[in-house]
N, C-alpha and C positions, 0 to 999 in steps of 0.2 A: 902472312895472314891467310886462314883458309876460306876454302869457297862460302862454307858454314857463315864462319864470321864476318866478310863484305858482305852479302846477302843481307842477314838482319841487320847488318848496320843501317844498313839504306833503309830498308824497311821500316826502322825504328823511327829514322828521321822522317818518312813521309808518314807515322803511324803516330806521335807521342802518346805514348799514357795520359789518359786524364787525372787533376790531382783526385784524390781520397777524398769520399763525400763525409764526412762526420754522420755514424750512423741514425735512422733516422727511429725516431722514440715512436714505435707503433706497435701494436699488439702482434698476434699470431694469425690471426685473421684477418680476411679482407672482404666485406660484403657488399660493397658500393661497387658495383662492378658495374654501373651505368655512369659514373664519374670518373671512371679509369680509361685512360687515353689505350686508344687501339695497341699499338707498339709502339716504344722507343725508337725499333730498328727499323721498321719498313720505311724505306725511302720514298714509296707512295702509298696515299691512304688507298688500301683495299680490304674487301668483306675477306673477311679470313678463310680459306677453307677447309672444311669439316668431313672428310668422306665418309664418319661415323657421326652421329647423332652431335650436335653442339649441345655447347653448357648452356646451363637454365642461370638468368641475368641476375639470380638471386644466390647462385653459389657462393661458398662460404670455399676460402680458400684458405690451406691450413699449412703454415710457414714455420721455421724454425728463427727463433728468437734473433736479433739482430748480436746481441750480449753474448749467444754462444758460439757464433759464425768467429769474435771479435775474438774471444780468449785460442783460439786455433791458429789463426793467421801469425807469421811467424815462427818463432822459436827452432830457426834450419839448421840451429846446430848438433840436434839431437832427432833430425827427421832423413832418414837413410833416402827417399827417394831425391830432397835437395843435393845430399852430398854425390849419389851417382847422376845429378845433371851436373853438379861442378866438377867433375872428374871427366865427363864426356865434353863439354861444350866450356869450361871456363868459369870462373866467378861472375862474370858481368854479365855474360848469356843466361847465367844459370839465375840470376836474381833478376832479371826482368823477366823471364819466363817465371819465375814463382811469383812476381807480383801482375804479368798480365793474366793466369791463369786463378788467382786467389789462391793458392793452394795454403791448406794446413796442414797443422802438426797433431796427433793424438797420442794420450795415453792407454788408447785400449790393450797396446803392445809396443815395447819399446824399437822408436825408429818407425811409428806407422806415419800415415799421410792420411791426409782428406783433400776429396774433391769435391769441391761445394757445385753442384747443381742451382746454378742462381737463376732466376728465367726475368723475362722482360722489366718486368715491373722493381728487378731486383729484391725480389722474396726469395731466400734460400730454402729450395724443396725439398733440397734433401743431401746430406752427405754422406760419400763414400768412403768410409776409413779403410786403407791398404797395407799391409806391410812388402817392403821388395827385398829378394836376396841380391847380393852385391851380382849376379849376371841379370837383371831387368824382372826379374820371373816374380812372382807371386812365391811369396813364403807360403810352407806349406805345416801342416800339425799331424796328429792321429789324435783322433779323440776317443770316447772313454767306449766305444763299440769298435773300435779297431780301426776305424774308417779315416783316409788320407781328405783331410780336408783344407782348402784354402785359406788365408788369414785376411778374409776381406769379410765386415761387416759394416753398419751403419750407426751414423751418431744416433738417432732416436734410440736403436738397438742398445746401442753403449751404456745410454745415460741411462735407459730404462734397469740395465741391470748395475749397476753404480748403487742407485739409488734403492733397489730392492735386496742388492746384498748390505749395503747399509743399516736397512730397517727404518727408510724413509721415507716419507710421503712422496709419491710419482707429483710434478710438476701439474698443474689443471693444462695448461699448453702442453707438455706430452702425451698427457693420456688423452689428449682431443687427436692432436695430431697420429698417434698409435692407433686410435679407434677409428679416424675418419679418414685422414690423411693422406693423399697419392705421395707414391714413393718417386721421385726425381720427375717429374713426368716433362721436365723440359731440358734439350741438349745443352750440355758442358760444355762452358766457353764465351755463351751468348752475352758477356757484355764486353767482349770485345768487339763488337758490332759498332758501338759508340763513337770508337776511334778511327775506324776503315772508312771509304770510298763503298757508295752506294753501287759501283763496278765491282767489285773484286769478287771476284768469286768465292764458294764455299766449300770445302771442304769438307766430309763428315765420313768420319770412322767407327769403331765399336767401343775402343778405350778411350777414358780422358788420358791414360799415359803417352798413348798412342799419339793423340791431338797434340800434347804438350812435346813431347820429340820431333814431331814433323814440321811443328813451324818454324824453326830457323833454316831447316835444309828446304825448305818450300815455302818464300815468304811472299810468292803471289797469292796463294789463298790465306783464307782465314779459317783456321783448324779450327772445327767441334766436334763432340764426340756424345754418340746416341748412349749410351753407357753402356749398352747390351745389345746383340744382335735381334732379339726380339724386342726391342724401344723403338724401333725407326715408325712412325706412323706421324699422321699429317697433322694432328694436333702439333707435335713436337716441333715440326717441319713450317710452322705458322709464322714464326718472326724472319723468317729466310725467305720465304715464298719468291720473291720481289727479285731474289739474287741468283745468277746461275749458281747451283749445285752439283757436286760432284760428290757420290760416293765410294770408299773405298772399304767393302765386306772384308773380313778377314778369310784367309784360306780357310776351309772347311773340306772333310771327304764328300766326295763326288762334287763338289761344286755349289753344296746346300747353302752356302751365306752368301754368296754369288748369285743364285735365282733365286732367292729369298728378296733379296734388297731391289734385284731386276723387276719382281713380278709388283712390289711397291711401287717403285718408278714410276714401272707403267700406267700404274691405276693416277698415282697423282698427275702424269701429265696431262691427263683427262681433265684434271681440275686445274688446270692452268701452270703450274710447276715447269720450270725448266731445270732436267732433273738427269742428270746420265751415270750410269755406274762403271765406274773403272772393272778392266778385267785383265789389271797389270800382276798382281797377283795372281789371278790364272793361269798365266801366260811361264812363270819362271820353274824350272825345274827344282820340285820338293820331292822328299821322298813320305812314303802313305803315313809314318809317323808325322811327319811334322806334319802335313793335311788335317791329320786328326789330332794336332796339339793345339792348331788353331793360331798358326803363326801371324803376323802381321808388318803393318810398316816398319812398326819400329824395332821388331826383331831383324830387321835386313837391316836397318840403318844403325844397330847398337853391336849385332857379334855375328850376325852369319856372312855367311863367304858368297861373293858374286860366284855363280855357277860356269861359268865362263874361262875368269882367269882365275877363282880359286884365292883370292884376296878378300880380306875382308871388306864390309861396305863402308867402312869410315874409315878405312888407312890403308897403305901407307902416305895416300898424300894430303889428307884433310879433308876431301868428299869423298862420298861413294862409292867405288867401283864401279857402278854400274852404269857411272855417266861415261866410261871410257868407252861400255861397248856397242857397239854398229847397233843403230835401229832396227828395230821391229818393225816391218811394216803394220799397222793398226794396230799398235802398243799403246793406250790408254796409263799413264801419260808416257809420251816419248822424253826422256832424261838423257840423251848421248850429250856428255860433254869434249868437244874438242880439244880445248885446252883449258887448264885450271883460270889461265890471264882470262882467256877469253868470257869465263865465265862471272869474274870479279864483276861484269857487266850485268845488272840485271835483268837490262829489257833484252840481251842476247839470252838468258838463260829463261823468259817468258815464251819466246816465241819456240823455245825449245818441246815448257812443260807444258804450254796452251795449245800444242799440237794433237787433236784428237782423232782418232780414228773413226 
């Protein structure tokens, strides 16, 4: 058994899923927002903070249907990102990861994914519909100007044109939420908060893909993902406040998502955050393409080669490569693994990744 899979076993048994709440019969908006409990997740009650202007007690907050979140969830036999977690990590890893993560399935292109951006209160904000080609990457198109574009859009986006190639009436719930509506404005992941230790640390990345690969090979945090490198702000940041945080920016040229995420930090720890940014990707030798492809964790943990021994990072022995080799001194996080046995240990393999510079 690999390090992968001890890891989350453990984790799974100190973490259970909660069961499925039968969803709940409510409109698209939420305007009682002086009878809505502060967070689910904050382990102690505190004023939230706001480094930008807070919301007015009378906002009207504009959600995506509970009925269309519900016909998504499932159907992984025809959703390409389910079938490259079962091919990476196993059937069993790969179906509690698609049910702790929510992920869906869309028709906007076949084999896409959605990532439901659900936030505190459990209002789904917004979803990301993806398609992946079989190496992790984002399928790409040309479209009708020549231009190479991504094949990632949104359910509002979807249905709105569904519906107008149709020749049918836009939903009154879409066209509110199209006209008024913040697009995801809370990080991916957040009801796995429910099930953690008001300890454990957090983790936060750029991708939900991202988030959703790194949690079996690092089951001391709990992965979320701001969904964009310009998401990260202290609104988003409100249901974690309470939790050490740890960011992980994606490589970027010269270092730009790196002191982007730093120069955030800073400000929030002013407002109470305990909040530090890794600069473990900084640290690893890329060449100025990948810099500017905008690589990340989970491109080291799915196909590229430790720089070192020139092995890939998930084989040949089940982990990483990169846990084989000699620390870093002030490597954010430090991952040298001794031995595969040695690691089968969690709290050995804590004291390893909890080591900060």
């Amino acid at each position: 058994m690999s390090y992968a899979d001890v890891a989350y076993q453990q984790w799974k048994d100190d973490n259970p899923l909660p069961l499925r709440k039968a969803p709940r019969q409510h409109g698209h908006q939420n305007t009682d927002a002086e009878n809505r409990p502060q967070t689910r997740f904050s382990p102690v009650a505190t004023e939230p903070v706001c480094v930008s202007s807070p919301p007015s007690a009378d906002e009207t907050v504009y959600a995506i249907p509970d009925e269309v979140f519900n016909q998504t969830v499932g159907h992984y036999d025809r959703n390409q990102f389910a079938r490259l977690l079962g091919n990476h990590f196993g059937t069993s890893v790969a179906s509690d990861l698609l049910q702790r993560f929510q992920v869906g399935t869309s028709a906007r292109w076949p084999g896409a994914s959605v990532f439901w951006f659900i936030d505190e209160q459990d209002r789904k904000r917004g979803g990301q519909i993806k398609l992946f080609r079989p190496d992790w990457h984002t399928e790409k198109y040309v479209d009708r100007e020549g231009r190479n574009r991504a094949k990632v859009d949104w359910v509002h986006s979807a249905m709105r044109y569904r519906f107008e190639k149709a020749g049918t009436p836009i939903p009154a719930w879409l066209s509110d939420y199209i006209d008024k509506g913040e697009r995801s404005p809370c990080l991916f992941g957040l009801p796995q908060l429910l099930t953690v230790t008001a300890t454990q640390p957090v983790a936060i990345v750029e991708a939900p893909k991202t988030a959703i690969l790194c949690t079996p090979y690092f089951p001391q945090f709990t992965w979320l993902a701001a969904g964009s490198l310009s998401y990260l702000n202290a609104e988003r940041l409100t249901p974690v406040r309470n939790r050490r945080i740890v960011l992980f920016p994606d490589m970027a040229t010269d270092g730009k998502a790196f002191n982007r995420w730093s120069r955030i930090a800073d400000q929030l720890r002013t407002h109470g955050f305990s909040i530090t940014v890794s600069d473990y990707l900084e640290k690893i030798p890329a060449t100025d393409q990948q810099r500017q492809d905008g690589l990340d964790l989970a491109d080291y943990l799915t196909q590229y080669q430790c720089p070192d021994s020139g092995r890939g990072l998930t084989e040949p022995n089940g982990y990483p490569a990169l846990w084989d080799a000699p620390n870093v001194p002030d490597a954010v996080p430090s991952i040298r693994v001794i031995s595969c046995a040695e690691f089968s240990n969690v709290n050995v393999m804590s004291r390893h990744l909890m080591r900060w510079g």
